[in-house]
N, C-alpha and C positions, 0 to 999 in steps of 0.2 A: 110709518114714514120716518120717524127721528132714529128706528133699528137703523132702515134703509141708509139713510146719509151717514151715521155714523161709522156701519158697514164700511160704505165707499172712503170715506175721510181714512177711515184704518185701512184698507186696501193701501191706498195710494201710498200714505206713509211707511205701509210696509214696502212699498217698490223702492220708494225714495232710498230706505236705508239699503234695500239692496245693493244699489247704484252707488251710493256714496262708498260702502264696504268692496265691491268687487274693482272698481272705477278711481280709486282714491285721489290718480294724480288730473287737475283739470286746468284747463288754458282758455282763455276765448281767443277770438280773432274777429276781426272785421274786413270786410273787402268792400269798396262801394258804398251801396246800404246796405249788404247781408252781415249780421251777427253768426258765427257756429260758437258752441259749444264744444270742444276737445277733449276726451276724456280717455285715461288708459288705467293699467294695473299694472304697466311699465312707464315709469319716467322716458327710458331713453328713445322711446315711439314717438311721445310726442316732439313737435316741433320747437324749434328758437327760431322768432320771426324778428327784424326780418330778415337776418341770417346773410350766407355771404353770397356775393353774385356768382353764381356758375347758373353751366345751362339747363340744370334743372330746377331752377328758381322758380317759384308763379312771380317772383319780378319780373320773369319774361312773360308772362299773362297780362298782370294788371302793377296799374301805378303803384298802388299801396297793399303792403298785407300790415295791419295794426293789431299789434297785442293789446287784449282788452281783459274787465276781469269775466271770470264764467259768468255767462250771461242766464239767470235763473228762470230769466218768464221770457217771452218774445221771441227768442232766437228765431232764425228763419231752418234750423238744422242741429242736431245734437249727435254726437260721432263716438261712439263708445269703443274701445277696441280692448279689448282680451288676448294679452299674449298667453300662448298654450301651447308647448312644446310637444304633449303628446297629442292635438287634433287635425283633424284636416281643415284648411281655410274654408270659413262660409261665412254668410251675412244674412240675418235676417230684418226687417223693418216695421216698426211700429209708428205709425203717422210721418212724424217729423224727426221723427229717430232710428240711427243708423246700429247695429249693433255685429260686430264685425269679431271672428275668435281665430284664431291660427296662431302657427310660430312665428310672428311675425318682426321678433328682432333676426332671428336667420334665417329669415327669406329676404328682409334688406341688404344684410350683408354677400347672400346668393345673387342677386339680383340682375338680369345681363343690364337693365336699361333702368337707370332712378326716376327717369320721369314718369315712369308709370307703375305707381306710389300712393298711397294716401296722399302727401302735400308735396308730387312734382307736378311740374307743371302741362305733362298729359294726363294725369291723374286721378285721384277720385276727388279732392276739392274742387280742382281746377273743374268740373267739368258739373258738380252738385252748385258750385258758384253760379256758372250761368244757365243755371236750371230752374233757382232762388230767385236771381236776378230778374229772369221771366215773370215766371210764376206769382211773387209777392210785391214786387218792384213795376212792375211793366218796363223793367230795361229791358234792350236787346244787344246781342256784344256781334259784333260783325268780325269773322276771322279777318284780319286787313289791318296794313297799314294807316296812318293819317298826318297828313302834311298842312300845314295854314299857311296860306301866301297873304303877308301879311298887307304887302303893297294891294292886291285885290281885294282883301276881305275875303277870302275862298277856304274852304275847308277841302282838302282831295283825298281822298278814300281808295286806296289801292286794293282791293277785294281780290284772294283767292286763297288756295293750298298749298302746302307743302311744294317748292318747287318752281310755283308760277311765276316766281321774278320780284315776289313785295320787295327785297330786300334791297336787290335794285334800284327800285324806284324811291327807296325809304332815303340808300346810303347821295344818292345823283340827286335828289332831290335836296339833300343836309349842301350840296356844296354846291347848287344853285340858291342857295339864300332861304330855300323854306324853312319854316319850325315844323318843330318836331312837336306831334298830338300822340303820335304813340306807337310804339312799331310792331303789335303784333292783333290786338285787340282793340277794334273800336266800339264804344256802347252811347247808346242813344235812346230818348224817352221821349213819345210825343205826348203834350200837354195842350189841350185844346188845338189851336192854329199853330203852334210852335211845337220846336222840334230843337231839345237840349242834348248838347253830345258834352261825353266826360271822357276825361283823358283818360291811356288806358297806358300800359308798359314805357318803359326807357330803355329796357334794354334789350337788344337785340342779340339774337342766337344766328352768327353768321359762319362762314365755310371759310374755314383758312385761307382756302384756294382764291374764293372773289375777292378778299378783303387783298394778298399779295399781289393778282394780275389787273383787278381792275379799279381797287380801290385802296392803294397804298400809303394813302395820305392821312389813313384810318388806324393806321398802323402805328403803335405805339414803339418806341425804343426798346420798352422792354421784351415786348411779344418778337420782336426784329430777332433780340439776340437769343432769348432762351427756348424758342418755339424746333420742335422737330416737324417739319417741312417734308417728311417724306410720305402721309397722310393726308396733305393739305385738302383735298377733297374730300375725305372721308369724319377731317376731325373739325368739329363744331366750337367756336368761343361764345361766350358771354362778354359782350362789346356795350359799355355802357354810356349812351348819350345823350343822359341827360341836360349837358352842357348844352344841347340845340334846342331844347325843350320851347314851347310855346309859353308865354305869360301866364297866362288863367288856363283853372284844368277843366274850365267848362268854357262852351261857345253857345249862346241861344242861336237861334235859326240862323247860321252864314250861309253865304252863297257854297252849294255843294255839288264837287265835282263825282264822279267815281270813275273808274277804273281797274278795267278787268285785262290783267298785264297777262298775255303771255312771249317771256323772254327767249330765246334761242341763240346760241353763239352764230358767231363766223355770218348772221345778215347783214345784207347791206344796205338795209333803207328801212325805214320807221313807216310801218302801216298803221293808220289811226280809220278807225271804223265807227261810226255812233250808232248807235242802238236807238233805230228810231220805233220800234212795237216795245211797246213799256211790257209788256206781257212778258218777254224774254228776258227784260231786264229781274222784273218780278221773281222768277223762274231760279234767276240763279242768283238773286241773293237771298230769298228762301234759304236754296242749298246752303248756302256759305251761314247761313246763322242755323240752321239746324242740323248742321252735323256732326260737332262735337257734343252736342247735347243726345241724341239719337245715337248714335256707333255704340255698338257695346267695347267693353276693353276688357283686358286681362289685367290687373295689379299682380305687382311680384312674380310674372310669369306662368302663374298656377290661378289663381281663382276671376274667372270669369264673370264682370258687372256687366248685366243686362244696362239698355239705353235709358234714359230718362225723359223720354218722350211722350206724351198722350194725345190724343184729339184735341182735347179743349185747348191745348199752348199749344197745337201745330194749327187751329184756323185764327186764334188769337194773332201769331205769329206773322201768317199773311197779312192780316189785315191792319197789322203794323208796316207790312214792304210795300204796300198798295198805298199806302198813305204817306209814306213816306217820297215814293215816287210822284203824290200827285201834287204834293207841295210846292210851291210857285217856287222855292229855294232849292229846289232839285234842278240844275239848270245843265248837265252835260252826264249822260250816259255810252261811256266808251270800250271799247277794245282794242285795244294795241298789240301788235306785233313787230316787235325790234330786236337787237341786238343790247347789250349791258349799256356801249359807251352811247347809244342813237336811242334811250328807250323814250324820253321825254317831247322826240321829234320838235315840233314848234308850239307845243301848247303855254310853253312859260315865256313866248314872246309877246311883250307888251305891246 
């Protein structure tokens, strides 16, 4: 028995040294409650958190990314990356550790899109974050918007994709008086009868184009003068507003609206629909919390990460939207159809 454990104890220290010798440079990070572990044989891979706002920030993810030191026991994830000029990218995984080898300072620099990255914010954190966040946490991060009226005590949840109008209802909602919860990610954790939400992003990744025609008043002096306008629909900013921010970055159970937008130019009248079979509601915010966690991606254009989904966080998962719906504080389940300037119809009339 004492061959046996001594065996193991020299095993393991042999791995250890491995990792320290191949892995030298290391960083932690924290998001929320998850710890990773950061680890390269290249300096310039890893990250400086928390770095400057553009649109491939996880600022536009989540509130905070906090530089920590390596975290040696606990971590919820540990990230190893092996720059290697002469192999092909691949990954393989051991428990809670990632272990990643490719050219990967020039496939950065190739890159067509940085958000999809080890640390952008379509990426491979962003998306191992709220897989952790599940998994170890019992958080759930809702793709969506969130607004606090603060005169109601209301928490509003603008739930959807790429496309569907949050931003809309993010930027019309800042200049009807609401606070800002977060504008791209909301997460929430229910505890017994309550139901804790944490703030999630400030900053927002918006379209030249809406911020010029529909929301000008967003528009800084400087973006006025130095900005090329002949793109404006195709080129993305990082618009930061935290100025609107809500007080506290937590809410215990408010009164909670949501909000399933979908925006269309050129209407002429605000359709508001409530979702009275909770089942549909169920339905699609599932979707909306499981699908960046599930979708596989591509990093750096060449090596393809399978989803990070399984049985057990996908019935877990429901049984957190089911609960969350049946919450006495679940008080309006909607769908709207409007235009940018009519998307709020009458609901913020007191």
């Amino acid at each position: 028995m004492f061959l046996k454990e001594a065996w193991v104890i020299l095993f393991i220290q042999e791995k250890m040294d491995r990792l320290n010798r191949d892995w030298p440079y290391r960083i932690g990070a924290k998001i929320l409650f998850c710890q990773f572990g950061l680890s390269s044989n290249c300096l310039e891979i890893l990250p400086e958190w928390p770095g400057k706002i553009e649109v491939s920030s996880l600022l536009t993810d989540f509130h905070e990314v906090i530089p920590i030191d390596w975290p040696q026991r606990g971590a919820d994830a540990y990230i190893y990356i092996q720059n290697s000029s002469g192999s092909k990218p691949h990954y393989e995984i051991e428990g809670n550790k990632w272990f990643f080898e490719g050219p990967f300072v020039d496939l950065a620099h190739l890159a067509s899109d940085r958000r999809f990255s080890f640390w952008g914010n379509q990426g491979f954190l962003y998306r191992l974050t709220l897989t952790c966040l599940e998994k170890n946490h019992d958080v759930y991060s809702l793709h969506a918007c969130g607004l606090v009226d603060e005169t109601g005590k209301k928490l509003i949840v603008v739930a959807g994709g790429a496309g569907s109008g949050k931003t809309v209802f993010l930027l019309s909602g800042l200049r009807r008086g609401l606070k800002l919860f977060s504008t791209e990610t909301v997460h929430f954790r229910i505890v017994d009868d309550q139901i804790h939400w944490f703030m999630g992003s400030l900053i927002d990744n918006v379209r030249l184009g809406s911020l010029r025609h529909d929301f000008p008043d967003f528009l800084s002096s400087e973006l006025r003068g130095l900005t090329d306008w002949s793109k404006e629909w195709q080129t993305k900013i990082a618009l930061d507003l935290s100025a609107f921010r809500f007080s506290s970055a937590v809410l215990n159970s408010p009164e909670l609206w949501i909000i399933f937008p979908h925006i269309e130019e050129g209407r002429t009248e605000c359709t508001i629909n409530e979702i009275g079979d909770r089942r549909q509601a169920a339905r699609l915010l599932f979707q909306n919390l499981t699908e960046k966690i599930a979708t596989s991606f591509i990093l750096y254009d060449v090596l393809p990460v399978a989803g990070f989904d399984h049985r057990d966080l996908a019935s877990k998962r429901l049984e957190a939207v089911v609960k969350l719906l049946q919450h006495p504080q679940t008080k309006a389940l909607i769908e709207i159809l409007a235009s940018p300037k009519e998307c709020w119809g009458n609901l913020l009339v007191n």
